[in-house]
N, C-alpha and C positions, 0 to 999 in steps of 0.2 A: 504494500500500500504506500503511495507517493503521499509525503509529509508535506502540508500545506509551508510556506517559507515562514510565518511566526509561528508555529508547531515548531520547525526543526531550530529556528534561532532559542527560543524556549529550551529546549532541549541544551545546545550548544551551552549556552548561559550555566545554568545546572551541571554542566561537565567542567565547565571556565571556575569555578565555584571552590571544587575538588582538587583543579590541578593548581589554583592559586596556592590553598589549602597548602599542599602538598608541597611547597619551596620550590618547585622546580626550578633550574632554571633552564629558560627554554634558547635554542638557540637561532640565529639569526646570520643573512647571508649578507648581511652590511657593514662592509669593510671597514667602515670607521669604530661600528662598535667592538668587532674584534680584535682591532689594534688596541681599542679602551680596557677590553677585559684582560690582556696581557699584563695592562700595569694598573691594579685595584686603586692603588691611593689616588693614581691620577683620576681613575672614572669615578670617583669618589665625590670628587670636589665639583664634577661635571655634571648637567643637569640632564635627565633622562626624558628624553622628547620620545612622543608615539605619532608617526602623521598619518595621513590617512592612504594618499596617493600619491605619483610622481610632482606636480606642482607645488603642493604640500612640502614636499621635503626639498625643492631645489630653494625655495620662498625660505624656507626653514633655515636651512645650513645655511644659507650666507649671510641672515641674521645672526645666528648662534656664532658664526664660525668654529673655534676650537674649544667654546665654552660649555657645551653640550655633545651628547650623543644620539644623534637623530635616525630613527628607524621609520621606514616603510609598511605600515601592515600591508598594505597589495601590491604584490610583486609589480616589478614596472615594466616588464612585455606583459600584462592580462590587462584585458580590456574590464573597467573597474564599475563597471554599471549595474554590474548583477553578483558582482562578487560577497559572498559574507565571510565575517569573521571565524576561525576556527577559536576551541575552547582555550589553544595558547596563544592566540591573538588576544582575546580577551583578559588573561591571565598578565599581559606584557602592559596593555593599557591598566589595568588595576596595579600594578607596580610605577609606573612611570608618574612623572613630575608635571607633564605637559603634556596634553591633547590636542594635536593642532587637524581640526577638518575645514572643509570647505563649507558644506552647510546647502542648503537653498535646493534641498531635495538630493546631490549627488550621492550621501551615504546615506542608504535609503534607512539601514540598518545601525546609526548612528542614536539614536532615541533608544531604542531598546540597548542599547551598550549600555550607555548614562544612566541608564535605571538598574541596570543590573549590577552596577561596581557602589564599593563600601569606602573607597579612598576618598576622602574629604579634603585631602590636601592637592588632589589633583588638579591643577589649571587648566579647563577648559577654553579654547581657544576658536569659534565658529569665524573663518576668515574674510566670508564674506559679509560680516554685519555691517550695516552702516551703508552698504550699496544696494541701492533700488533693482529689485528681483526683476526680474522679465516673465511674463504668463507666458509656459509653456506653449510653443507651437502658433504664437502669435505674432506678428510680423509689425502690428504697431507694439511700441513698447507701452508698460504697462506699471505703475511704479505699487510695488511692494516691499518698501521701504523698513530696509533692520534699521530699527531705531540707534542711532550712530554713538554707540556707548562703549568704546572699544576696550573700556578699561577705569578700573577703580585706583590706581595708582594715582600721585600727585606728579609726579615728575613725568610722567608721560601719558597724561591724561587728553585725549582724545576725545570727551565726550560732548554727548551735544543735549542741550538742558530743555530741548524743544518738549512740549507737552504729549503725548501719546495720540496716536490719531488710530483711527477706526481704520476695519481692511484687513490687509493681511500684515501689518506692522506689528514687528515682534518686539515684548516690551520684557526683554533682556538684556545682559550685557553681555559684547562679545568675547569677554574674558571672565571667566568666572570660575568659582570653585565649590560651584554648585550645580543642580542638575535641573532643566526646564523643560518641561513639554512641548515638543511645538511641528507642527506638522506642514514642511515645506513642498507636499505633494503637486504636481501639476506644473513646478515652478523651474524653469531654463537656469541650471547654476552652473552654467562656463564662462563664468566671470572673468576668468583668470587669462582669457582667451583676449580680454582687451588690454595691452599694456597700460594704460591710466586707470583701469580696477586692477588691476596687479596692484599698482601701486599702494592703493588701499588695503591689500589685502596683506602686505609686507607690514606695513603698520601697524594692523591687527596681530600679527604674527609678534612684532618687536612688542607691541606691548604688554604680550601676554609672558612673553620671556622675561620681560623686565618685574611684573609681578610674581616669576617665580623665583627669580635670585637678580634682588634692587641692587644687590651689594656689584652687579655686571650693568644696572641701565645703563649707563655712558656709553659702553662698548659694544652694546646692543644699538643703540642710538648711532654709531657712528659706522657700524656693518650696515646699517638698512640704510643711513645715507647713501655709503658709495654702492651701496645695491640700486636705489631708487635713481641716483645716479644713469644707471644704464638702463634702466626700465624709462628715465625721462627722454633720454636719448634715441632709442627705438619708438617711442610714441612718435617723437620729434619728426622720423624716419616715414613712418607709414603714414602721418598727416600730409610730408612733401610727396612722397611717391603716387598716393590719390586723387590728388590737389588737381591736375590737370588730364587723369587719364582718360583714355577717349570714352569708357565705359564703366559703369556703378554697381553692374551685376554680374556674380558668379554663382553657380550652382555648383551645390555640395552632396557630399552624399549621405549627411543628415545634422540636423538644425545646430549644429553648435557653434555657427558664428555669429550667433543674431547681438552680442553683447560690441566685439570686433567691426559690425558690420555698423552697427548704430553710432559707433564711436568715431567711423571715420568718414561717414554719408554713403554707404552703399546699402547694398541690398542683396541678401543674401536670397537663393532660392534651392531649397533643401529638398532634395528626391524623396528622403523620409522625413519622421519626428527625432524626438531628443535622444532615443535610443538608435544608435548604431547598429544594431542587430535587427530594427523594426524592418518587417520588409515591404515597403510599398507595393499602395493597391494598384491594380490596371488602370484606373483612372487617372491617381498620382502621374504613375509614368508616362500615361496617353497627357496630360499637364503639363509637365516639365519636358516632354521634348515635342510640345508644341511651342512652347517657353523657347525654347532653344533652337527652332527653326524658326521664330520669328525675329527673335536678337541677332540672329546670325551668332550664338557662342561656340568659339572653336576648341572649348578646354571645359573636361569635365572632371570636378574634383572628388579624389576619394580618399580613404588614409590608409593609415599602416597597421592598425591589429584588428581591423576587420575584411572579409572578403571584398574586394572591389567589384565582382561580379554585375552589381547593379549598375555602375557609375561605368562599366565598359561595355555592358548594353543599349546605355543611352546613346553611349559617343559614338559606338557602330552604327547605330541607326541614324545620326543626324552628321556620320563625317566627320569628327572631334578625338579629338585625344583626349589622353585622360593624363592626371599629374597630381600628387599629393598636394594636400594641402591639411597638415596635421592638429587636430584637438589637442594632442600633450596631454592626454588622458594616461600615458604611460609612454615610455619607451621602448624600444626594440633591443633585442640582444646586440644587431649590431648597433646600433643607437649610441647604447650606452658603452660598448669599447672603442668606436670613434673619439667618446670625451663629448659629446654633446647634452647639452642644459636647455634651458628654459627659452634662452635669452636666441641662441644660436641655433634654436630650431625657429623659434620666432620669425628671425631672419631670414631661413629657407620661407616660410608661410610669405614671409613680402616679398622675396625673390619673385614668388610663382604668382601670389597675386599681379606683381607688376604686368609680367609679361602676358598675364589671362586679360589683364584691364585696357591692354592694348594691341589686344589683337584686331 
């Protein structure tokens, strides 16, 4: 009998419970934390981060730099949209110092975590608070507004004293070390896809490091400077690259640029929904390559840890190529032995946009 998904998370939780219980320690394939358990006293003094996914932890370690040890619960070749925690994922977050997710619906299984762990000392960290949601699958934007409270600290307080408004505005803070209900269903959270929410999202990160060891703000402060640094610099980048191109639309092969797309006047047109796995209907596709034989588009975009199968159907039927253009939803094995980050796949995404925006 197939276990419904909060049936088996339930379960999961209940095993996560036992093996906490138990001291284990569990092990991890992140080379920074290995080189930390070599020498105790050092990882001692270091703060023990849990992230959620690949953005997560590149946002992460160049905050923390060498003053933490920052882990991945979802591997970064798996596509992270349906992935759940196992009972020593859970066991690693009930141990850890820092929580740092994205929020806005992408850890679907993110709530039931937070209710199931008894660490009170844990700094919860939702990175994208304070930035207006996007309604899923909606092409006007739509504000669902995290109330901008990134942090109860004084020295790097971020908060914003505006009164609570009705909607789907979440009346938490984005750093906390406390647990809150809150259900971000429905709602587009690839924020991280527009480098000016990046931004934001770095800052929620630094604050929430700085609330768990004040005795480092400075140096937390001073790592997301020259991090935001190159995140202002890439914004910089993709505002001149767009500014003049002959064309404002590219089609994807499912809705995760709609944050990217808003931020810099284009228009995004996605074969499918939020989910990269969804498979569009006949209609969908009879749509988009009517879309695409009336624009005349000669580039159809797909990514890297899902089948392309859809997005080279399209382009054979209307004459088109096809060309990545990546979520950063995770990395590739080669990916990540080339040495590529956040910032430097970024830069492939505007490469390819450039030359799609002016064909």
């Amino acid at each position: 009998m197939k276990l419904g998904k909060t049936s088996a998370l339930g379960i999961i939780f209940s095993l996560a419970i036992v093996a906490t219980g138990c001291g284990q320690k569990t092990t991890t394939s992140n080379p920074d934390q290995a080189a930390a358990a070599s020498t105790p006293a050092a990882s001692e003094q270091k703060l023990n981060v849990e992230v959620s996914f690949y953005p997560m932890y590149d946002f992460t370690k160049n905050v923390a730099g060498d003053l933490a040890d920052v882990h991945t619960l979802i591997p970064p070749a798996m596509e992270p949209h349906d992935w759940e925690p196992t009972p020593q994922d859970i066991a690693s977050i009930e141990k850890a110092d820092v929580l740092v997710y994205n929020g806005a619906g992408m850890e679907s299984w993110m709530d039931q975590v937070k209710d199931s762990l008894s660490n009170s000392k844990l700094v919860q960290v939702e990175a994208s608070q304070g930035i207006s949601i996007r309604e899923g699958g909606e092409e006007e934007e739509h504000d669902h507004d995290h109330e901008d409270k990134a942090t109860t600290t004084e020295e790097h307080d971020h908060a914003d004293d505006a009164s609570a408004k009705e909607g789907h505005e979440h009346d938490h803070n984005a750093v906390t070390g406390e647990e809150h209900d809150h259900d971000h269903g429905g709602l587009d959270p690839h924020v991280w896809l527009s480098p000016a929410l990046a931004i934001k999202e770095v800052r929620n990160i630094e604050a929430g490091l700085a609330k768990a060891a004040p005795q480092h703000a400075d140096q937390f402060k001073q790592n997301a400077d020259a991090y935001i640094a190159k995140l202002e610099a890439l914004d910089q980048d993709f505002k001149a690259a767009v500014k003049d191109s002959k064309r404002k639309d590219f089609i994807t092969q499912h809705a995760a640029f709609a944050y990217l797309a808003a931020e810099y006047g284009l228009q995004q047109v996605p074969i499918a929904g939020l989910s990269p796995e969804q498979e569009p209907s006949a209609a969908q596709m009879a749509t988009v390559i009517d879309f695409a034989k009336e624009h005349k588009v000669k580039t159809i975009f797909f990514e890297t840890l899902v089948s392309s199968k859809v997005s080279e159907t399209i382009a054979k039927e209307i004459g088109a190529k096809t060309a990545v253009l990546n979520p950063i939803e995770g990395l590739t094995e080669d990916e990540v032995k080339a040495g590529k980050d956040y910032i430097s796949v970024m830069r492939e995404n505007l490469e390819a946009l450039k030359l799609a925006l002016n064909e």
